[in-house]
NUZADO-451110 format. One record per atom (N, C-alpha, C): x, z, y; atom name; residue in one letter; residue number from 1; chain. Coordinates in Angstrom, 1 decimal. Each point is the difference from the previous one (the first is absolute). Example, Ala and Ser with C-alpha at 12.3 -4.5 7.8 and 13.67 -1.06 7.14 Angstrom:
BEGIN
x=13.2&z=7.8&y=-5.7&atome=N&residu=A&num=1&chaine=A .
x=-0.9&z=0.0&y=1.2&atome=CA&residu=A&num=1&chaine=A .
x=0.9&z=0.0&y=1.2&atome=C&residu=A&num=1&chaine=A .
x=-0.4&z=-0.7&y=1.1&atome=N&residu=S&num=2&chaine=A .
x=0.9&z=0.0&y=1.1&atome=CA&residu=S&num=2&chaine=A .
x=-0.8&z=0.8&y=1.1&atome=C&residu=S&num=2&chaine=A .
***
This chain:
BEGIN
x=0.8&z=0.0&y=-1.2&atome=N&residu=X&num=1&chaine=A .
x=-0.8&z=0.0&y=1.2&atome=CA&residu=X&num=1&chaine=A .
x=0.9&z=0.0&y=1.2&atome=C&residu=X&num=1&chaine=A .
x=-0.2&z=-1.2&y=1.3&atome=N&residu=X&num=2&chaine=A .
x=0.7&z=0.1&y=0.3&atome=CA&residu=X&num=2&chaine=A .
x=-0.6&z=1.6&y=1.4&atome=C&residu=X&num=2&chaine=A .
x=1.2&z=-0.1&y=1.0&atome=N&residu=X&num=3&chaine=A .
x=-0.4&z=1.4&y=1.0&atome=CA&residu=X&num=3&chaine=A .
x=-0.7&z=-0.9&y=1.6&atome=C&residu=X&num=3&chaine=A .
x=-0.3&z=0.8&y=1.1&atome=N&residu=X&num=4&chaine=A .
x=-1.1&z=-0.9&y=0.6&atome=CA&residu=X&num=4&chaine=A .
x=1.3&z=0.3&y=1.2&atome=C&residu=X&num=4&chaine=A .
x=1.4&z=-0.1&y=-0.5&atome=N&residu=X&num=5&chaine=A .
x=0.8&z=0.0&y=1.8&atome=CA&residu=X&num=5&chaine=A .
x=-0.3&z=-0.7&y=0.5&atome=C&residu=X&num=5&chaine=A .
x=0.1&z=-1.9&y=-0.5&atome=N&residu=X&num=6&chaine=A .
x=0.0&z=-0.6&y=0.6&atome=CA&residu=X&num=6&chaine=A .
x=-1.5&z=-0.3&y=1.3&atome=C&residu=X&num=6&chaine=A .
x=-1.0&z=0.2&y=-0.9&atome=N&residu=X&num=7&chaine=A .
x=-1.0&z=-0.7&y=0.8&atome=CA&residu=X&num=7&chaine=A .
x=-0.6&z=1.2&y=0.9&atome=C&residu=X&num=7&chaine=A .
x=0.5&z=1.0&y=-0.2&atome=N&residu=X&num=8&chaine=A .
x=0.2&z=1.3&y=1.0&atome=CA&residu=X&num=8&chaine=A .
x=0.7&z=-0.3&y=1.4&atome=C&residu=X&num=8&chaine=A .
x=0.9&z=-0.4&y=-0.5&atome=N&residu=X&num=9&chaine=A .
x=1.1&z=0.4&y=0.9&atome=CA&residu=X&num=9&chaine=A .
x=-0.7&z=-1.5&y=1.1&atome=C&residu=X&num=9&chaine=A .
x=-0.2&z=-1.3&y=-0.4&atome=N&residu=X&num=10&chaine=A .
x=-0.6&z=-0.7&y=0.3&atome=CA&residu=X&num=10&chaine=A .
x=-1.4&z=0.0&y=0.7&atome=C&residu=X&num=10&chaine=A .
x=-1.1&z=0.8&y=-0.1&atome=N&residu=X&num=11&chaine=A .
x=-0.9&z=0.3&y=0.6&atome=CA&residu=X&num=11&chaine=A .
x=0.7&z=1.2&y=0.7&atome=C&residu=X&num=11&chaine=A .
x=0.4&z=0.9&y=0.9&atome=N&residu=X&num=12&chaine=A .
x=0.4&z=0.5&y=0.7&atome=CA&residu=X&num=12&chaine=A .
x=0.4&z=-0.4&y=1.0&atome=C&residu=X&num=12&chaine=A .
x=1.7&z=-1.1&y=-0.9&atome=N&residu=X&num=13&chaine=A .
x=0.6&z=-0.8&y=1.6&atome=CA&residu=X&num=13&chaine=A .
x=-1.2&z=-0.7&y=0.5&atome=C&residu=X&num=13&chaine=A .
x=-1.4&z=-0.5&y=-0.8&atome=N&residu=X&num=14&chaine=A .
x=-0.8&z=-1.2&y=0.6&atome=CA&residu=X&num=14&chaine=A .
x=-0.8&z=1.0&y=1.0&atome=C&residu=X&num=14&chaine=A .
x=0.1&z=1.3&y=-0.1&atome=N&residu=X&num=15&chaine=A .
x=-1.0&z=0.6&y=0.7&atome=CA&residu=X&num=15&chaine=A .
x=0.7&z=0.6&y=1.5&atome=C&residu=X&num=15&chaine=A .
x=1.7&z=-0.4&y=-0.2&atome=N&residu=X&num=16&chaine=A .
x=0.5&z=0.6&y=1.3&atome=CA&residu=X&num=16&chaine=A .
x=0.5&z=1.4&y=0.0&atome=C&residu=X&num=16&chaine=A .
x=-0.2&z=0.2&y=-1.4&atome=N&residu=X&num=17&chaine=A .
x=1.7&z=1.5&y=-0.9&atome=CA&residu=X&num=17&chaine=A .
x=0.7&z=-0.7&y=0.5&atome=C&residu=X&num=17&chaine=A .
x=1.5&z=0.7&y=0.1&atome=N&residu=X&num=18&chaine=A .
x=1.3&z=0.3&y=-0.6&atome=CA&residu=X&num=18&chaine=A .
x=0.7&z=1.0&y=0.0&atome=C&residu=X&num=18&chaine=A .
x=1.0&z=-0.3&y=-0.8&atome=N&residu=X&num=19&chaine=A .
x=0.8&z=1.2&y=-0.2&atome=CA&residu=X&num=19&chaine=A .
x=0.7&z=0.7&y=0.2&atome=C&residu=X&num=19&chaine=A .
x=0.3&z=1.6&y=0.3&atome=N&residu=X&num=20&chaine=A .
x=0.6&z=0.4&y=0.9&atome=CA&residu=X&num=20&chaine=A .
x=1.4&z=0.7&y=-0.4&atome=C&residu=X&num=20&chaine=A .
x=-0.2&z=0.5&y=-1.0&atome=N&residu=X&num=21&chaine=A .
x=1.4&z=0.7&y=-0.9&atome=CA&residu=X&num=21&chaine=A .
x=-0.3&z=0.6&y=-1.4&atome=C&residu=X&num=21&chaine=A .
x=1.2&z=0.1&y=-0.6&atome=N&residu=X&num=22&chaine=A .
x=-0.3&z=0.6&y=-1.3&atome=CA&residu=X&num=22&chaine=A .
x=-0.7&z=1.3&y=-0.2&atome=C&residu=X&num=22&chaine=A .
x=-0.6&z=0.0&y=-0.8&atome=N&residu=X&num=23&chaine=A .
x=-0.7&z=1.6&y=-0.3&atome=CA&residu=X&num=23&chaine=A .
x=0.3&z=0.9&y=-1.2&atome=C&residu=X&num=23&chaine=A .
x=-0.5&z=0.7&y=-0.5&atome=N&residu=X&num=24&chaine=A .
x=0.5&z=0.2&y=-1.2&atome=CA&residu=X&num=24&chaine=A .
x=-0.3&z=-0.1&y=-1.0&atome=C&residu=X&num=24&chaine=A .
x=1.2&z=-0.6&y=-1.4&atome=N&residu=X&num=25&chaine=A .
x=0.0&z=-0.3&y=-0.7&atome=CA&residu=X&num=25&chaine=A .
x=0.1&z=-1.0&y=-0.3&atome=C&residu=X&num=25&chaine=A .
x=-0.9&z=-1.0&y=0.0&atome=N&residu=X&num=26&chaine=A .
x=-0.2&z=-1.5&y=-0.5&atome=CA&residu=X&num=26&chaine=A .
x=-0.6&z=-0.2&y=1.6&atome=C&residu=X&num=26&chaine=A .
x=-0.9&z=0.6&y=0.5&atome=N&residu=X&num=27&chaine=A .
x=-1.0&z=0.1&y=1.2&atome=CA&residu=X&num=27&chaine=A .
x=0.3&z=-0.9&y=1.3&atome=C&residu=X&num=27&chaine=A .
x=-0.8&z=-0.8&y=0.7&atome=N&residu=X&num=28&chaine=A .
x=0.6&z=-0.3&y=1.1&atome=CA&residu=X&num=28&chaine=A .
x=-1.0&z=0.4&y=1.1&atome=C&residu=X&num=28&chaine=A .
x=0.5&z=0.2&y=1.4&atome=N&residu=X&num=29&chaine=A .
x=-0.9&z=0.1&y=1.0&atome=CA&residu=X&num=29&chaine=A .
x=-0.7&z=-0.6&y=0.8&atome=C&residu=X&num=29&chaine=A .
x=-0.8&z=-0.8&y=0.5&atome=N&residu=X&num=30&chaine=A .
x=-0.8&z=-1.1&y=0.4&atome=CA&residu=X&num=30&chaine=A .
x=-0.2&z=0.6&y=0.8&atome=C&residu=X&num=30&chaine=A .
x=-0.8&z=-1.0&y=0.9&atome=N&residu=X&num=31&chaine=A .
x=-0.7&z=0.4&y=1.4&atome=CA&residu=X&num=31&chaine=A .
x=-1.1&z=-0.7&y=0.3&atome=C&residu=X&num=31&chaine=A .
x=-1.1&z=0.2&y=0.7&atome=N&residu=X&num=32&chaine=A .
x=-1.5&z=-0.6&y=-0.4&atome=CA&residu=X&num=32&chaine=A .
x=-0.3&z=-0.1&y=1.0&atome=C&residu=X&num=32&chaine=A .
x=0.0&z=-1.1&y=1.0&atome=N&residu=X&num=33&chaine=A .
x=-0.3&z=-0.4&y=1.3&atome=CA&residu=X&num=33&chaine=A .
x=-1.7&z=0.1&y=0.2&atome=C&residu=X&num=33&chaine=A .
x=-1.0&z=0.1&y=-1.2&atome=N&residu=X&num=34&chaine=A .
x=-0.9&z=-0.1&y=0.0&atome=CA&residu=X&num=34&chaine=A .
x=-0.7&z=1.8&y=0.2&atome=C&residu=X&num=34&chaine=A .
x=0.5&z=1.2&y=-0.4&atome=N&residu=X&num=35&chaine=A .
x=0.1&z=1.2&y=-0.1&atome=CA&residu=X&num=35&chaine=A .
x=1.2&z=0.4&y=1.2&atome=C&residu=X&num=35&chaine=A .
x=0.6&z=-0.6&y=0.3&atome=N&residu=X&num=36&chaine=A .
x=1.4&z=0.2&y=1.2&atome=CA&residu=X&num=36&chaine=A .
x=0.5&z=1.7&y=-1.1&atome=C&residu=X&num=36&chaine=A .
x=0.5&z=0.2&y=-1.2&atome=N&residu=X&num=37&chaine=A .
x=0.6&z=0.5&y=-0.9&atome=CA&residu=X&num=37&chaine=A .
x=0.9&z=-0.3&y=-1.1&atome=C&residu=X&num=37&chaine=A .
x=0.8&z=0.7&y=-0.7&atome=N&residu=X&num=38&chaine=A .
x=0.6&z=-0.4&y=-0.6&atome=CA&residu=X&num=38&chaine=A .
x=-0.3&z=0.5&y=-1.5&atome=C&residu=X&num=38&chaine=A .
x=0.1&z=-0.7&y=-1.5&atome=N&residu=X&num=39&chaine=A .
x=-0.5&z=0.5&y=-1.2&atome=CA&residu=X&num=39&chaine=A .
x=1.3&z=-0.2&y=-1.0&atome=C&residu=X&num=39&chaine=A .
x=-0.3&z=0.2&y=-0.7&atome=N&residu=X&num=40&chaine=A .
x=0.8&z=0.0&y=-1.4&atome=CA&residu=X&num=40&chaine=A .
x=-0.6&z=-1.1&y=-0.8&atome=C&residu=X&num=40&chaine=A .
x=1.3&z=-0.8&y=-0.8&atome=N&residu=X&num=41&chaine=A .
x=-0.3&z=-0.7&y=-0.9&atome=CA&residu=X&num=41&chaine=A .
x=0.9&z=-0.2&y=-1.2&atome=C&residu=X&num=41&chaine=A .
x=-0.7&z=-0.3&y=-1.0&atome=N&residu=X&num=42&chaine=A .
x=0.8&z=0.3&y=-1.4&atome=CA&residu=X&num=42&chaine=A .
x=-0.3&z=-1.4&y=-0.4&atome=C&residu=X&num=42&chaine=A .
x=1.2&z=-1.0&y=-0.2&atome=N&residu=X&num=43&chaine=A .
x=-0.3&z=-1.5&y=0.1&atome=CA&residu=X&num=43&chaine=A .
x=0.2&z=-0.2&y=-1.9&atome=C&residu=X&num=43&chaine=A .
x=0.5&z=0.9&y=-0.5&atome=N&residu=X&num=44&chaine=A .
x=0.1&z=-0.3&y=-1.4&atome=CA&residu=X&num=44&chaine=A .
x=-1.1&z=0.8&y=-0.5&atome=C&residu=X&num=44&chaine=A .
x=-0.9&z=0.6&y=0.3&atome=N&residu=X&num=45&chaine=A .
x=-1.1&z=0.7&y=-0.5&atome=CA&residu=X&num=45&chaine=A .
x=-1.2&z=-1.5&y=-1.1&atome=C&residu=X&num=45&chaine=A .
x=-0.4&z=-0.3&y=-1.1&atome=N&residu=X&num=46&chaine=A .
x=-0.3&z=-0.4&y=-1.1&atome=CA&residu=X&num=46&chaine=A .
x=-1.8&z=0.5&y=0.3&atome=C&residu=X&num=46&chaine=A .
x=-0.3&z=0.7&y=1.0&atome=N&residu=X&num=47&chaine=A .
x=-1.4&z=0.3&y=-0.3&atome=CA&residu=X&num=47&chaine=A .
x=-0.9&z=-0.5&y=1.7&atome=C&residu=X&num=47&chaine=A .
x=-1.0&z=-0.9&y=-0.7&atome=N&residu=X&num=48&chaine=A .
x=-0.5&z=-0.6&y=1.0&atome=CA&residu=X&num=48&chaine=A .
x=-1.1&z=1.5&y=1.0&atome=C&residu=X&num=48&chaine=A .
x=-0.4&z=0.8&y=-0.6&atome=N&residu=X&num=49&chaine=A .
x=-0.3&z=1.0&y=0.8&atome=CA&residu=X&num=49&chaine=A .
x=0.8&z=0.5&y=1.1&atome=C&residu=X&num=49&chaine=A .
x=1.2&z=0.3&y=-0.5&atome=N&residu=X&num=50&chaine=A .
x=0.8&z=0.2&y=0.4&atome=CA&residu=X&num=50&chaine=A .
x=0.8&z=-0.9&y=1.7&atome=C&residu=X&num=50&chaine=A .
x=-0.3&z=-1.1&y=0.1&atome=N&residu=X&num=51&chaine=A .
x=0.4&z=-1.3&y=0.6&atome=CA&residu=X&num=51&chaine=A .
x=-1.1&z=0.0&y=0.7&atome=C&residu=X&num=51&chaine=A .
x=-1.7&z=0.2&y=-0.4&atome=N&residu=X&num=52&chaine=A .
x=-0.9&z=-0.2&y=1.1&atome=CA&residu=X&num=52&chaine=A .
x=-0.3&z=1.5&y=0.9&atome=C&residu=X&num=52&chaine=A .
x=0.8&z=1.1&y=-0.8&atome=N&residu=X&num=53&chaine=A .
x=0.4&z=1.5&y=1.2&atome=CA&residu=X&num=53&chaine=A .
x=0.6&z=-0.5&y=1.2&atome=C&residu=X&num=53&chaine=A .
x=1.4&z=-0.8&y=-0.8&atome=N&residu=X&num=54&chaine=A .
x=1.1&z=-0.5&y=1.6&atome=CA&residu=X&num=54&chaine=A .
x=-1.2&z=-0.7&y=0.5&atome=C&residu=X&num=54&chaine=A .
x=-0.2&z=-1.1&y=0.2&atome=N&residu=X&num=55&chaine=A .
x=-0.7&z=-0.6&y=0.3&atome=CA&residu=X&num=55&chaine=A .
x=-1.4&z=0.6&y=1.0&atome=C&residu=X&num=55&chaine=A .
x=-0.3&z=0.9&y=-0.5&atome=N&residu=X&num=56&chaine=A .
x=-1.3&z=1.0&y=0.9&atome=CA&residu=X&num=56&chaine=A .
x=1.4&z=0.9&y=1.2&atome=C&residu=X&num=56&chaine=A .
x=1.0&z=0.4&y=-0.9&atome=N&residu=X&num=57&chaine=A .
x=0.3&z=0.8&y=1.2&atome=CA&residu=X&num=57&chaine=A .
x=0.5&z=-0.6&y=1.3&atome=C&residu=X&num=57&chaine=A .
x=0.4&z=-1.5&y=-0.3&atome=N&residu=X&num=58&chaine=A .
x=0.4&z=-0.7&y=0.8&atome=CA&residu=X&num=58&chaine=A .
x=-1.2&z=-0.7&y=1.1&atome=C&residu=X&num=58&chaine=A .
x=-1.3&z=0.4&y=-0.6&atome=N&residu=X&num=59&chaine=A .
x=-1.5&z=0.0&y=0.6&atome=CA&residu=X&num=59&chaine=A .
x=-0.2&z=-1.5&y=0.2&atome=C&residu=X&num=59&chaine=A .
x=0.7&z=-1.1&y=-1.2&atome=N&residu=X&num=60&chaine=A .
x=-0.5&z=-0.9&y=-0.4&atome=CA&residu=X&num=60&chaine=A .
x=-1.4&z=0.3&y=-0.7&atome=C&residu=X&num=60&chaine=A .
x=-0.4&z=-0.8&y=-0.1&atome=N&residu=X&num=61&chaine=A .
x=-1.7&z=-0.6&y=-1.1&atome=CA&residu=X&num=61&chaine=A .
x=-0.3&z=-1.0&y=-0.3&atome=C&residu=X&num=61&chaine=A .
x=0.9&z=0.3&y=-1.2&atome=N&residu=X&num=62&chaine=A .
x=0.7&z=-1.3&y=-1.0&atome=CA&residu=X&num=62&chaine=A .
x=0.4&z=0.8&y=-1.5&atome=C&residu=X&num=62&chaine=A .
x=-0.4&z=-0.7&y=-1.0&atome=N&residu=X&num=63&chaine=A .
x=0.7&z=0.5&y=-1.5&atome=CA&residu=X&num=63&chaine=A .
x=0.5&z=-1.0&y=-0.4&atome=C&residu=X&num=63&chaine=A .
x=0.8&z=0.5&y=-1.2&atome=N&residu=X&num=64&chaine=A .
x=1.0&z=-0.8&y=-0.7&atome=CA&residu=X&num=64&chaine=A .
x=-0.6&z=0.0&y=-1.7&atome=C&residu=X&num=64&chaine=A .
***
């Protein structure tokens, strides 16, 4: 199965994320022009629940 980085990471940049620095662990920091905040994201995470969390916290309304 494959994991959902890519089309994550891709609806984000399309929403006007990016990235701000490493976080911890695997983790990266983003930034949400749409929330004017910043979230966490786990780009090797395998679980689509998981990928539509980032996705809400980034206050997109959009699933994967």
């Amino acid at each position: 199965m494959a994991g959902f980085g890519r089309p994550l990471k891709k609806l984000l940049e399309d929403h006007g994320c990016y990235y701000v620095r490493p976080g911890k662990g695997d983790h990266q920091i983003w930034y949400s022009p749409i929330l004017k905040r910043n979230f966490s994201v786990d780009f090797n995470s395998k679980s689509r629940f998981t990928a539509n969390g980032i996705l809400k916290q980034a206050g997109i309304d959009a699933k994967l």
